[in-house]
C-alpha positions in Angstrom: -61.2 26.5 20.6 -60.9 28.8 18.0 -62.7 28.3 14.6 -60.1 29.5 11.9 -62.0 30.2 8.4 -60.1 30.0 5.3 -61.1 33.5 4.4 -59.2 34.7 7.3 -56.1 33.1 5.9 -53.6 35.3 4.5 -52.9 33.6 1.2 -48.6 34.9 0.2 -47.5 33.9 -3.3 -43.4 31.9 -2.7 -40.4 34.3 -3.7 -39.8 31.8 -5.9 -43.2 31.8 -7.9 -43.2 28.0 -7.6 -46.5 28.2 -5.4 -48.2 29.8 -2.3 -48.6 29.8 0.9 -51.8 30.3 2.9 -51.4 31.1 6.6 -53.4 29.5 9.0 -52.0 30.7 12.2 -48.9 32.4 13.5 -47.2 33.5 16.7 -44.0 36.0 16.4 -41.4 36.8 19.5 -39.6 39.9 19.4 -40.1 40.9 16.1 -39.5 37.1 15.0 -41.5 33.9 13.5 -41.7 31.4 17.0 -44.1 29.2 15.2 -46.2 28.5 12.4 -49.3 27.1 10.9 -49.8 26.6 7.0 -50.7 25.5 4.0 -48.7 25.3 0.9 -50.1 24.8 -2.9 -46.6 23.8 -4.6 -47.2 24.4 -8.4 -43.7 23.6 -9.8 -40.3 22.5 -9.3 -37.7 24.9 -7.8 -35.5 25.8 -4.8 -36.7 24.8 -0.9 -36.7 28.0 0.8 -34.8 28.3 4.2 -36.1 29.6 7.9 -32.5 29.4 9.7 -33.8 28.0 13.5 -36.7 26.8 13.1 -37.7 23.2 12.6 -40.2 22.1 9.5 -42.6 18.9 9.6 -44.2 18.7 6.0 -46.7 16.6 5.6 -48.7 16.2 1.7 -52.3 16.2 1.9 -53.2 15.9 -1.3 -51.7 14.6 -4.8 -48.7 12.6 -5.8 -46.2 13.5 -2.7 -42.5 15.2 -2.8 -38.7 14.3 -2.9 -36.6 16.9 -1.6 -33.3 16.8 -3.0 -30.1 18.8 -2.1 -27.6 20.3 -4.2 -24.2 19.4 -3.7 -21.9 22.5 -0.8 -25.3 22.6 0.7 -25.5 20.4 4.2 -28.9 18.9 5.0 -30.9 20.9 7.4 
């Protein structure tokens, strides 16, 4: 087992400014994200971004939890 330290993550503010991203762990396949392992400080409201193939479990850890809503054209992942 490795031991990951949180000064090894690499901390990535959102395109959308509404929060960051800190990056535990990672794996990439031919040039592409396989997997990943994170951590996510959502400061505001604003747009859920997209990763086309890949499946997302969220889970909050802290505060008053989430609703994700969709806007209406735009099918559910």
């Amino acid at each position: 087992m490795d031991i990951i330290r949180r000064s090894q993550f690499q901390t990535v503010p959102w395109n959308n400014g509404g929060g960051i991203t800190h990056e535990v762990a990672r794996e990439d396949e031919d040039g592409k994200l396989h997997w990943r392992l994170s951590l996510a400080e959502v400061g505001r409201d604003g747009p859920f971004s997209l990763f086309p193939g890949l499946a997302r479990i969220l889970t909050v850890i802290d505060g008053v939890g989430m609703d994700l809503g969709f806007a209406a054209g735009h099918p559910r992942p």
